[in-house]
C-alpha positions as CSV (number, residue, x, y, z in Angstrom):
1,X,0.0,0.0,0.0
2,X,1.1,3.3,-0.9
3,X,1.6,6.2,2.1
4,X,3.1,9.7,2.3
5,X,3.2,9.5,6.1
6,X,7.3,10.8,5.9
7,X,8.5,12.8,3.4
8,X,12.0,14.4,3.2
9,X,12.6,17.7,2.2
10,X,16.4,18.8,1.1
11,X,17.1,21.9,1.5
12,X,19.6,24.6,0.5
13,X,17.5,27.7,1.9
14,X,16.8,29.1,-1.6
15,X,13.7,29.8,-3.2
16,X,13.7,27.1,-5.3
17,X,13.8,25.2,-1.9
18,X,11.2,27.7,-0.2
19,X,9.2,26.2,-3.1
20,X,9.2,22.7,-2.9
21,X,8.8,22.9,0.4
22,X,5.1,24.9,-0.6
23,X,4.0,21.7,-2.8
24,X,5.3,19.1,-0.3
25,X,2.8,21.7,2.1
26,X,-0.3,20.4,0.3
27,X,0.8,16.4,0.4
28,X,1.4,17.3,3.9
29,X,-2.5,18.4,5.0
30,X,-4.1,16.2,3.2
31,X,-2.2,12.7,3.6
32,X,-0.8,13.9,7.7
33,X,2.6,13.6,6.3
34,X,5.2,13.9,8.5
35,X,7.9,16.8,6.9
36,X,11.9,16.4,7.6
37,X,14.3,19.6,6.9
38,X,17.4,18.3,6.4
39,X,20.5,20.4,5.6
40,X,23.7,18.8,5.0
41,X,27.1,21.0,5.3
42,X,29.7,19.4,3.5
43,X,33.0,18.9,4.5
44,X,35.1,22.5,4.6
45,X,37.6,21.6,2.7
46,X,35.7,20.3,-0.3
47,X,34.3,23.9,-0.9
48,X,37.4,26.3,-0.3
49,X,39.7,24.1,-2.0
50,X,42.6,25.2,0.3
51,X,44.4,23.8,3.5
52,X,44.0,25.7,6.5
53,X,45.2,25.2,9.5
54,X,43.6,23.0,11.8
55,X,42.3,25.2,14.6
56,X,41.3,28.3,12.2
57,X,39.6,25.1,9.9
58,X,37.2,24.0,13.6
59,X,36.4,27.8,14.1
60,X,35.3,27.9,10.9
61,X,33.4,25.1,10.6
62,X,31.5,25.8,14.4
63,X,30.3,28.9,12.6
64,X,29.3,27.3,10.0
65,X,27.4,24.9,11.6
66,X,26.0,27.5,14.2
67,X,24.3,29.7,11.4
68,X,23.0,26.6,9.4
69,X,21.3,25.9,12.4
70,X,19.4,28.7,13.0
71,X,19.0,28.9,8.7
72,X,17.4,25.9,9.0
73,X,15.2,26.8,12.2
74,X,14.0,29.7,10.2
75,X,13.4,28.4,7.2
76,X,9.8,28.8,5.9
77,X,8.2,28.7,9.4
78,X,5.2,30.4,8.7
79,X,4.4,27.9,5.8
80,X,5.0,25.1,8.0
81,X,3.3,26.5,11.0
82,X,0.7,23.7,11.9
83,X,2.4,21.0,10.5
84,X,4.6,17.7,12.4
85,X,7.5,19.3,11.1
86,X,11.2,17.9,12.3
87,X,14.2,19.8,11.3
88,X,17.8,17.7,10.7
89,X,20.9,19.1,10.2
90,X,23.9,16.4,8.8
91,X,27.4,16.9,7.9
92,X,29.3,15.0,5.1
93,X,28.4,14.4,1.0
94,X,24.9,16.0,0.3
95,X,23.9,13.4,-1.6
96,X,24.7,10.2,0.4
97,X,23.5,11.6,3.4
98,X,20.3,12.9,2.0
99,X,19.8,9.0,0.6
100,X,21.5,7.1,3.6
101,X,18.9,9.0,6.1
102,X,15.7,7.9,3.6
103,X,16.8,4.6,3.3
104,X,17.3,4.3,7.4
105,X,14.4,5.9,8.2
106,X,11.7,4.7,5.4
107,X,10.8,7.8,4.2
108,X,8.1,7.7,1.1
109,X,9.2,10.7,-0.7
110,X,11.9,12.8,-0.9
111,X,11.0,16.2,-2.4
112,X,13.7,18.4,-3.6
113,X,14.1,20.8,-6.7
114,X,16.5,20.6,-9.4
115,X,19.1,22.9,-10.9
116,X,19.7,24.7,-14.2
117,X,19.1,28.5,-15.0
118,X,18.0,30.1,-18.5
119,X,19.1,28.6,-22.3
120,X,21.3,26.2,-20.6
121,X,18.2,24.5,-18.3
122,X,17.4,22.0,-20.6
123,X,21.1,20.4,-20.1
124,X,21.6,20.9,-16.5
125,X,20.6,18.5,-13.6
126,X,22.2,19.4,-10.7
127,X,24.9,16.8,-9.1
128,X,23.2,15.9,-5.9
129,X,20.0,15.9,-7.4
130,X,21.1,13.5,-10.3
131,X,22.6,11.5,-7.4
132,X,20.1,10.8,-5.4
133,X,17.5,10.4,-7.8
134,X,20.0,7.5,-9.2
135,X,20.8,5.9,-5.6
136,X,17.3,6.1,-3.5
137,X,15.1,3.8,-3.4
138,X,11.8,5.4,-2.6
139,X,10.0,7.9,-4.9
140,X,11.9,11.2,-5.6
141,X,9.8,14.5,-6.8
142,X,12.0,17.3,-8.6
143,X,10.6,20.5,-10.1
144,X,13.0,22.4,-12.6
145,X,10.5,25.1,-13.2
146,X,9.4,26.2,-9.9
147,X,11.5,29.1,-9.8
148,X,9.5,30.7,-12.6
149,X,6.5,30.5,-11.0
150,X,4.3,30.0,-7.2
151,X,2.8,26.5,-7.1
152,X,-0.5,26.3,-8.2
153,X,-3.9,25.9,-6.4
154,X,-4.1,22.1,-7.4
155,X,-1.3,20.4,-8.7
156,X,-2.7,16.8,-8.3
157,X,-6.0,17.4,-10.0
158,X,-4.5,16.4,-13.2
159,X,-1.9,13.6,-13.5
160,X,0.3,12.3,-16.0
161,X,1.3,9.0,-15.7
162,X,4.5,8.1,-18.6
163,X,4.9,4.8,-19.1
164,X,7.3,3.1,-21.3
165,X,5.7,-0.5,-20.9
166,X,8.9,-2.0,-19.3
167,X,9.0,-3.8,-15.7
168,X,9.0,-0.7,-13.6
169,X,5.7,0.6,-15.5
170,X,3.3,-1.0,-13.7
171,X,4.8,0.2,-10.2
172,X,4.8,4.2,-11.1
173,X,1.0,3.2,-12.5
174,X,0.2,1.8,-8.9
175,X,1.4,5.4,-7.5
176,X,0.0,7.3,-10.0
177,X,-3.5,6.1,-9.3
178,X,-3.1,6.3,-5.9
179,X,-2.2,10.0,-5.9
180,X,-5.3,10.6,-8.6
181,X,-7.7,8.2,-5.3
182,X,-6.1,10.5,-3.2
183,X,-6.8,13.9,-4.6
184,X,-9.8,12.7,-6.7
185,X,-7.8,14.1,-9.7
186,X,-7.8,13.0,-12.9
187,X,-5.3,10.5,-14.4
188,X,-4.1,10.1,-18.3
189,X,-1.6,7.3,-18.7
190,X,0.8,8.2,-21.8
191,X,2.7,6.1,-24.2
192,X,5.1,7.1,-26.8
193,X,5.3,4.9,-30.0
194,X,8.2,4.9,-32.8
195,X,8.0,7.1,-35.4
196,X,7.2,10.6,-36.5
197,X,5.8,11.1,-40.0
198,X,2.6,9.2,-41.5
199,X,3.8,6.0,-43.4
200,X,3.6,6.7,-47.3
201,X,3.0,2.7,-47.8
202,X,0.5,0.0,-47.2
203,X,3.5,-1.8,-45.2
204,X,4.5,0.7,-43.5
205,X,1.0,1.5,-42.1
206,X,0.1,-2.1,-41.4
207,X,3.5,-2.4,-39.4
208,X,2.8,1.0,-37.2
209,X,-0.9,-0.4,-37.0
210,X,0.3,-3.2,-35.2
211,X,2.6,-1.7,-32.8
212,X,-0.1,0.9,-32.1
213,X,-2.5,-2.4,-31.5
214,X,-0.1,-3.8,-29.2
215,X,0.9,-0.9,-27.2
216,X,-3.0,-0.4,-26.7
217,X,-3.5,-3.7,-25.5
218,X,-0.5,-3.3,-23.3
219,X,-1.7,0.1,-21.7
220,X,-5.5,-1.8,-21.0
221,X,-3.7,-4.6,-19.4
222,X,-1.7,-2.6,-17.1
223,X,-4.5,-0.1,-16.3
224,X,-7.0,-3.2,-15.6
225,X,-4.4,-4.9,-13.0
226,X,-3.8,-1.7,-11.2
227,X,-7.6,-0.8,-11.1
228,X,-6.6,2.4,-12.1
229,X,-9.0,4.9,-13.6
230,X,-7.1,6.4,-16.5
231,X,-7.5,7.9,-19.6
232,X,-5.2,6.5,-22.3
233,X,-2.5,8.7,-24.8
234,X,-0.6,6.8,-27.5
235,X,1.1,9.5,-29.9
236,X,3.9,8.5,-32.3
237,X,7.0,10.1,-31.6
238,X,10.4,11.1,-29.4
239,X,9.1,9.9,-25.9
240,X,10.6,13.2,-24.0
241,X,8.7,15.7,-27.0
242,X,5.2,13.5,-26.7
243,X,5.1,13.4,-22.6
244,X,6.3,16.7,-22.1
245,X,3.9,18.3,-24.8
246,X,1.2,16.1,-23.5
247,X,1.3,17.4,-19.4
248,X,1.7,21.3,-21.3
249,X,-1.4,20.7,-23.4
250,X,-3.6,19.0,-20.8
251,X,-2.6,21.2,-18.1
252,X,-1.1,18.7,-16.2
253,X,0.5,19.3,-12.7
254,X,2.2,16.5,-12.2
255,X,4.0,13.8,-14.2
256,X,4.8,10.3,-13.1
257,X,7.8,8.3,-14.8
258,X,9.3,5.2,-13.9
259,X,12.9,5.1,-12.5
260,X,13.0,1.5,-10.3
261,X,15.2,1.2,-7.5
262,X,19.0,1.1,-6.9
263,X,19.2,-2.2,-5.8
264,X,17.1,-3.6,-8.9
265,X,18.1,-3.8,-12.6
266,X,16.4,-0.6,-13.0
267,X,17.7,1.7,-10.9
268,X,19.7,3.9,-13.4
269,X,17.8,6.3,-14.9
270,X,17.4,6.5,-18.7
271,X,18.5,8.9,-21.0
272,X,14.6,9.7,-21.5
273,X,13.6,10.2,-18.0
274,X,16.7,12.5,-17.2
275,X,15.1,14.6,-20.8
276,X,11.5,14.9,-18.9
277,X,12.4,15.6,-15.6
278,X,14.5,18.1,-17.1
279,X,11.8,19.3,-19.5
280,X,9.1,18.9,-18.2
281,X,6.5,21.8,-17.9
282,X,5.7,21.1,-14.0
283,X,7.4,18.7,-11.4
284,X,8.1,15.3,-12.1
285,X,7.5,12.0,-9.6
286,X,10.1,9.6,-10.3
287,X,9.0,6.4,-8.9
């Protein structure tokens, strides 16, 4: 059974932080989520790139730690204010921590925004982000574009759910149409197929009919074992181009993709699902 009863918030006290923290806000209230802060301060050295000497290197570090303290008993208290709210600070490699203290404490999300700014966001996914999407083994949301904009009012009422029919499809299905039970949303599930143009032959077009056939019959399969209440989307095309047009055009506020765990032969992500979570025109669910 599905639950949201922990979710894990990273965060680097920025807005983009300030934001995800708003949308975990609204899993929060209505499943009685439990919210962890968790800061990690990295080892000195790592950052400055220069010896010091060992006393100046603990003064240094104390102060450090003192301000990130109270940074991260600050942070976004009003939003939080009537929430179960824990706040963690850890010291070592963002990224191992962050997935080490999910992975010891079964937390059901981590929530955590992405990084990449102007022409260049489309090709930037920020290291720890990349990281722990790749190592942890419970669902991971990212949003790349929540700078740009406040959340909005709903972002559950309308779900995408991409599937590429492979093993871990039926699994981000499963949380897709729980989220859509939860919120009473609405749920597409979304296929890409080969191809781009119209076939010009008979062949051709009995050959893309049958792969459309049997990516149809594929989709109703997985849908009817999930007892999922979805729409259905087949378009021809680059997988990235048809989900990410797909959640613009129907408005969507979420996407769900399949990413598989770390310790399973699925738990590096694909080419594709870096694209959309990059991409994509609101946050992303990784399952």
């Amino acid at each position: 059974m599905n639950s949201l009863a922990k979710i894990l918030l990273p965060v680097d006290f920025s807005e983009r932080s300030a934001l995800a923290v708003r949308y975990a806000c609204d899993l929060a209230l209505h499943c009685g989520s439990e919210l962890t802060l968790v800061h990690v301060l990295p080892p000195l050295h790592s950052e400055m790139g220069m010896e010091m000497a060992g006393s100046m290197l603990v003064d240094v570090y104390r102060a450090r730690t003192a301000q990130a303290e109270s940074d991260l008993n600050a942070f976004e208290r009003d939003a939080l204010a009537g929430l179960k709210v824990r706040r963690t600070l850890l010291h070592g490699d963002p990224a191992s921590k962050i997935v080490e203290l999910a992975r010891e404490e079964a937390f059901n999300l981590i929530a955590m925004p992405t990084h990449g700014y102007g022409t260049f966001r489309r090709f930037i996914l920020g290291s720890n982000t990349a990281k722990v999407l790749h190592d942890a083994d419970c669902p991971v949301w990212t949003g790349v574009h929540i700078e740009e904009a406040r959340p909005m009012a709903a972002p559950f009422s309308k779900i995408i759910c991409a599937v590429d029919l492979g093993p871990q499809s039926a699994r981000a299905l499963a949380w897709a149409s729980w989220l859509r039970q939860e919120f009473q949303g609405h749920l597409t599930l979304v296929h890409a197929i080969a191809g781009h143009a119209e076939p010009l032959d008979e062949p051709d077009r009995r050959w893309r009919s049958g792969i459309r056939e049997a990516a149809e019959e594929e989709l109703l399969r997985l849908r009817r074992e999930a007892g999922a209440e979805a729409d259905l989307l087949l378009e021809a095309g680059d997988p990235v181009r048809v989900i990410c047009s797909a959640a613009a055009r129907l408005g969507a506020g979420t996407v769900i993709i399949g990413r598989g765990s770390a310790a399973g032969d699925f738990g590096r992500l694909k080419t594709n699902s870096y694209a959309i979570i990059r991409q994509s025109p609101c946050p992303v669910v990784s399952v």
